[in-house]
N, C-alpha and C positions, 0 to 999 in steps of 0.2 A: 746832158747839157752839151751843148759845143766847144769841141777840144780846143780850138785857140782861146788862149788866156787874152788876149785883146778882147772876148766879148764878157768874161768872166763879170759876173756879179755877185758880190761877198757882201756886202752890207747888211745884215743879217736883221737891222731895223726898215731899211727901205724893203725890203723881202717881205717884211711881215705887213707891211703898210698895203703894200702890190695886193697880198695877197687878201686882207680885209676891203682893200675897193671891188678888185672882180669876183671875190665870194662866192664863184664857183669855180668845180675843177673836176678831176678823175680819178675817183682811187683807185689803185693797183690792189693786187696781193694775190698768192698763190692760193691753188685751193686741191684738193686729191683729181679735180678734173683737168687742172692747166691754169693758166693766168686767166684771171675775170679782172674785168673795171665794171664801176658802178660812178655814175655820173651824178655828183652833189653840192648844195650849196653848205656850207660850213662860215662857223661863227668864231673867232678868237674866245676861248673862253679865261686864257690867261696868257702871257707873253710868252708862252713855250707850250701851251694847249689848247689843239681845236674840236673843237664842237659837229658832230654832224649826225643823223640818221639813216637808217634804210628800211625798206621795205622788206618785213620777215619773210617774203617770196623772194627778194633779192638773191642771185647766185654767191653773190660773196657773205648773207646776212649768217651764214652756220661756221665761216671757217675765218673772219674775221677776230673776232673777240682771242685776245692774245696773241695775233701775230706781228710779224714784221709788214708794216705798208709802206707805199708812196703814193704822195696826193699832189697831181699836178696842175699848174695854175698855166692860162695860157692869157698873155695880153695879146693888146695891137698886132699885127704881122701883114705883112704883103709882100708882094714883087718887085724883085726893084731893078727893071727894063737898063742894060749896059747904056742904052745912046746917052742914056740923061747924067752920065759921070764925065763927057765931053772928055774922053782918054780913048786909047785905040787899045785893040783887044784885049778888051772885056767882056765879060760872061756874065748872063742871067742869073740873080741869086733871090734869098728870098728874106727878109728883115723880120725878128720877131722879138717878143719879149716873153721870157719865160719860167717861172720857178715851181722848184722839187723841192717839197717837205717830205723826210722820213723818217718813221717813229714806228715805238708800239702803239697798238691799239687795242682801247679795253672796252667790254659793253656795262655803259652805266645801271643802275640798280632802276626797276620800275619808276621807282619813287621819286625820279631825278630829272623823269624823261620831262616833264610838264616845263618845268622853268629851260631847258635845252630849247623846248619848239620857241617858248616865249623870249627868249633870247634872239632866234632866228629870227622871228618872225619883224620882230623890235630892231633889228641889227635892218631891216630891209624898208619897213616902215616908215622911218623915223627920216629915211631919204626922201619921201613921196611927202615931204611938209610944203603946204598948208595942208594936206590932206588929213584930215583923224587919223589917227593911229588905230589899228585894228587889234583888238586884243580878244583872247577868248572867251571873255565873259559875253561878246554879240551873240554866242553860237548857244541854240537852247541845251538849256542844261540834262547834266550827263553824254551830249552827242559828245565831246572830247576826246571823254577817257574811254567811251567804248570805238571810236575812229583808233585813238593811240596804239590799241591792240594790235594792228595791224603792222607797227612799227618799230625798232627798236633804236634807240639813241647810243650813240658810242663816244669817245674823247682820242685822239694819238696826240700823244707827248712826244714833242719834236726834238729830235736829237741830230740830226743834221740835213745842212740850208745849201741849194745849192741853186742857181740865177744864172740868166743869160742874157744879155742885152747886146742883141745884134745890128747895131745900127748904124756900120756904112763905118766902125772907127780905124777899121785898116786900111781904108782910103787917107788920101791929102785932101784939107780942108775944103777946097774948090769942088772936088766931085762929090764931096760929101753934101756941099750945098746945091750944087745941079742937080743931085736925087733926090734931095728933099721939094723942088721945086717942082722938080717931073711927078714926086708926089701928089703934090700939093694940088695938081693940075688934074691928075688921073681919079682925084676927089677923095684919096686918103688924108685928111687934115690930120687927122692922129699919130698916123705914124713920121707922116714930114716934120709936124713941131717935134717928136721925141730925136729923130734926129739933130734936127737944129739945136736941142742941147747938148750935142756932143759937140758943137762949132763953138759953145759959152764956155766948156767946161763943167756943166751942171750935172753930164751924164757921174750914176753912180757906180762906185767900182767897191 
């Protein structure tokens, strides 16, 4: 995360919030060959454990189960061009929002994995309304549990949060607002309103 404490995010319930909208991210972990990531969507299964799968080919699926991980969440981020701070030398920098969950990680029992997809799947679903909700019972039966094979479910139990919100709050109000503008222009809507709440006081620390 980014060493100045001006962009520092601690909120350990807006963290988890961040992290159940964008629902996916990167897990880390070391393995006898060097650091691997594997690239997953993950479901809160409780307010300090998450939910996720890999594919039994996965490089990190054999050296997983009991280690130390980090699962990183990446929001919003862009460029954010000096002219539009209306201040004289300044430098190109780049705006983002970011959080580090790390934990152990265990691989759940066969038997567990079914309600873990169903959770996923429910957790992503239930966004796409009016649409039906897809559940496994559309898929002919037995294809499930013989695809599931292919897969194994794990949980990491989050033991420490760490967040970054980088958005323009070491500046003075006024260039904090001409970047969000020049944002707003260069057709990032997303990351110009996140600034704008650091001009309300909404940003979270």
């Amino acid at each position: 995360m980014h060493p100045d404490p001006t962009f520092g995010w601690r909120d350990q319930q807006a963290l988890r919030a961040f992290v159940g909208v964008q629902r996916f991210g990167m897990l880390f972990a070391q393995t006898p060959d060097g650091p691997a990531v594997a690239h997953i969507p993950v479901v809160w299964l409780d307010d300090r454990r998450i939910g996720f799968h890999l594919s039994r080919g996965n490089r990190l699926a054999k050296h997983v189960d009991g280690a130390r991980a980090l699962f990183v969440v990446n929001g919003p981020h862009a460029y954010v061009s000096p002219d539009w701070y209306g201040l004289a030398d300044q430098v190109p920098t780049w705006n983002y929002v970011a959080a580090e969950l790390e934990g152990d990680v265990r691989a759940l029992p066969a038997d567990a994995l079914p309600d873990l997809i169903d959770a996923l799947s429910l957790d992503s679903e239930t966004r796409l309304a009016p649409k039906p909700v897809w559940t496994r019972d559309k898929m002919t039966p037995g294809l499930f549990d013989r695809m599931a094979g292919a897969i194994i479910g794990y949980e990491m139990q989050v033991t420490d949060w760490r967040g970054t919100r980088k958005l323009g709050q070491n500046k003075v109000p006024a260039a904090r607002s001409g970047a969000a503008d020049g944002m707003a222009a260069a057709g990032d809507g997303a990351m110009a309103a996140l600034m704008r709440e650091t001009l309300t006081g909404a940003d979270a620390v």
